[in-house]
C-alpha positions as CSV (number, residue, x, y, z in Angstrom):
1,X,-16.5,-4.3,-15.5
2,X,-12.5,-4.4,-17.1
3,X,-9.8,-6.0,-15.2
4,X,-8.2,-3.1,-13.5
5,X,-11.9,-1.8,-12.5
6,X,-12.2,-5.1,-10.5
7,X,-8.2,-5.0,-9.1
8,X,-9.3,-1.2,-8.3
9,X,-12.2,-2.2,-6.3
10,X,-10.4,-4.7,-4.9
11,X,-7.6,-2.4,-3.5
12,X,-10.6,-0.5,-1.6
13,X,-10.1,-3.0,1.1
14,X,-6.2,-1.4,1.5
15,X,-7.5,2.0,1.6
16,X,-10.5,1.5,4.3
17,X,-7.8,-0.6,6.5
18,X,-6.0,2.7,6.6
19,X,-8.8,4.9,7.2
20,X,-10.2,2.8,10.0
21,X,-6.8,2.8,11.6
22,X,-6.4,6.4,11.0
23,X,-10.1,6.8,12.7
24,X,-9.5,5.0,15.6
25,X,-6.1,7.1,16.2
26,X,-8.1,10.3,15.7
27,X,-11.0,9.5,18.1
28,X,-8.9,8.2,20.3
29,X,-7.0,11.4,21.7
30,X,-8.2,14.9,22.3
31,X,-5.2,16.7,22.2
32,X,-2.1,16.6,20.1
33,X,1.4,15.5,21.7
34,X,4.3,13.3,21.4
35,X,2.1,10.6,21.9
36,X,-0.3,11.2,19.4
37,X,2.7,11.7,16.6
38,X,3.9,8.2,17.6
39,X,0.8,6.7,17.5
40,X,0.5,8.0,14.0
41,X,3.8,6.9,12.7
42,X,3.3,3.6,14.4
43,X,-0.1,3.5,12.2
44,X,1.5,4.5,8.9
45,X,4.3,2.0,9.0
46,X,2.4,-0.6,9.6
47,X,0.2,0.1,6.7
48,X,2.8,-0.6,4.7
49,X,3.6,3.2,3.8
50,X,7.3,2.9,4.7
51,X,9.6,4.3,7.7
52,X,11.0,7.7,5.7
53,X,7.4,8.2,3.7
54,X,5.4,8.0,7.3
55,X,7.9,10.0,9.0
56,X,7.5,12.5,6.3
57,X,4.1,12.6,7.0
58,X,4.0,12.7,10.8
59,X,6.6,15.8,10.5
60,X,4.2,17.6,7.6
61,X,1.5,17.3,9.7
62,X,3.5,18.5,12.9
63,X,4.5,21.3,11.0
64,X,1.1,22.3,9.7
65,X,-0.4,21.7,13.0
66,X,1.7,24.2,14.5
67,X,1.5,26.3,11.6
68,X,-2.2,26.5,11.7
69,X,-2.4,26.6,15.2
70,X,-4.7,23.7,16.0
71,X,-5.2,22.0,19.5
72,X,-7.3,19.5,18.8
73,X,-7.2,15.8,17.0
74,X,-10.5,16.1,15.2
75,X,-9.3,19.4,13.3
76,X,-6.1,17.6,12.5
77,X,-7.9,15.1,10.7
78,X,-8.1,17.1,7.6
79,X,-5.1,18.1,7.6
80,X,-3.4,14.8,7.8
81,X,-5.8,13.5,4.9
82,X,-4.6,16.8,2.8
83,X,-0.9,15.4,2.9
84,X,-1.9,12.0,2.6
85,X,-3.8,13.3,-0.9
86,X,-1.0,15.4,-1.4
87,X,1.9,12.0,-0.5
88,X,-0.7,10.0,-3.4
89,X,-1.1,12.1,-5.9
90,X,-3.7,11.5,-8.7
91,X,-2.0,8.4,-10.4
92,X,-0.9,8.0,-13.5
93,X,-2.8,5.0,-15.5
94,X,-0.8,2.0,-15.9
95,X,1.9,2.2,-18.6
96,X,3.0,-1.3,-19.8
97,X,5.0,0.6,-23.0
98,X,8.6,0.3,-21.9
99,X,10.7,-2.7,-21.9
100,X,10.9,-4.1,-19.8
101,X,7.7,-2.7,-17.4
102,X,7.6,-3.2,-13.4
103,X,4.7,-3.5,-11.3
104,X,5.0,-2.7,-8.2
105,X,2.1,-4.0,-6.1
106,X,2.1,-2.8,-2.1
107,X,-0.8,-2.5,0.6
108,X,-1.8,-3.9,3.8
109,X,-1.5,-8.0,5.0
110,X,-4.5,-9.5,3.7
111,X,-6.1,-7.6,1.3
112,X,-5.6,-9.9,-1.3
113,X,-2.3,-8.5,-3.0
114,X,-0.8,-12.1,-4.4
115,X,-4.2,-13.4,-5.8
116,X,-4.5,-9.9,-7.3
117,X,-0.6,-10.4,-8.6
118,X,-2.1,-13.7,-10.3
119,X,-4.8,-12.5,-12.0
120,X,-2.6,-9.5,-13.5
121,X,-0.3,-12.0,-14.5
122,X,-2.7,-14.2,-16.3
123,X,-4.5,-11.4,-17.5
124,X,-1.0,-9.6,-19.2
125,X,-0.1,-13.0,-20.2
126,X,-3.5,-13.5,-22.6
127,X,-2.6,-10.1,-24.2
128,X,0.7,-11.8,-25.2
129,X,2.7,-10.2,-23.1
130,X,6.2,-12.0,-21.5
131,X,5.4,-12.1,-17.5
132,X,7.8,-12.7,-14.4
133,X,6.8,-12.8,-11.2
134,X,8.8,-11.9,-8.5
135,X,8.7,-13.0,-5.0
136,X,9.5,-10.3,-2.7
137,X,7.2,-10.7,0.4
138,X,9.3,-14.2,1.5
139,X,9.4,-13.4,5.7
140,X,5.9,-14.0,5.2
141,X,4.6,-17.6,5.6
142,X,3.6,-19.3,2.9
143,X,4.0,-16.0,0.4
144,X,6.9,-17.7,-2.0
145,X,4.6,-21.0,-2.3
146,X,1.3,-18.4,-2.6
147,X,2.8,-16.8,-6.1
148,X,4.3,-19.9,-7.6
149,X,0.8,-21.6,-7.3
150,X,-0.4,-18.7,-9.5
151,X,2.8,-18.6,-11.2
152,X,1.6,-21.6,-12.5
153,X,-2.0,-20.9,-12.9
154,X,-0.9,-18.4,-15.1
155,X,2.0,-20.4,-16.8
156,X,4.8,-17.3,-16.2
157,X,8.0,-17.3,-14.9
158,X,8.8,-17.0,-11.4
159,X,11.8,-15.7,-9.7
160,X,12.3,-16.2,-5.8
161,X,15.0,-17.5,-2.8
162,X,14.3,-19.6,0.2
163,X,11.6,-18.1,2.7
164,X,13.1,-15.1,5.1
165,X,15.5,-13.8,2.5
166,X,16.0,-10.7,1.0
């Protein structure tokens, strides 16, 4: 199995966070109102989706719901999972040709995201290629010292400010 295979896999864990949370919401009303909608942006931006991206969402599915009619949370489901396909798109693979390239690496608290940050580093690194890290998750604890440990591991740069900066 190649290294983004394995950093693929490993992102699974972002995507069934979502899905459970998105499960639970679902299941747990019968009907759609304002409450519901809340509940749903509430569950979007704290998967790490963003305020204007989940809000985009809530009012595409408002709109669809209405649009379509439906009463009930189950036959929302689908639709919400549509846009959320439709938000994600396909992907492009991963194109390191420009200089310099970004990565930008978001998902869910603990899934693993700096120890996945690490390993691309390392991994980029052995293919000759000049790595910086950048630390950009500092109001978590302990997430500056996290990536220079693997900074280090992975002998690359590292550029960061004191803990609860921007």
């Amino acid at each position: 199995m190649g290294f983004f295979e394995k950093l693929k896999n490993g992102l699974k864990k972002t995507k069934s966070v979502l899905v459970d949370r998105i499960d639970s919401l679902f299941s747990s009303y019968d009907k759609i109102d304002d409450d519901f909608y809340d509940e749903l942006l509430d569950v979007l931006i704290t998967a790490d989706i963003g305020v204007t991206v989940a809000d985009e969402i809530t009012e595409e599915l408002r709109a669809r719901i209405k649009e379509n009619k439906i009463k009930s949370a189950t036959e929302a489901k689908s639709l919400l999972m549509e846009i959320l396909k439709e938000t994600v798109g396909d992907g492009e693979e991963l194109d390191l040709s420009t200089n310099p390239s970004v990565i930008l690496v978001v998902g869910v608290n603990g899934v693993g995201k700096t120890t996945s940050i690490g390993k691309i580093a390392l991994n980029l690194k052995n293919q000759g290629k000049k790595v910086m890290l950048a630390a950009a998750d500092t109001f978590r604890a302990a997430a500056i010292e996290q990536l220079e440990v693997w900074a280090k591991r992975a002998n690359v740069d590292i550029v960061k400010k004191q803990e609860g900066t921007d």
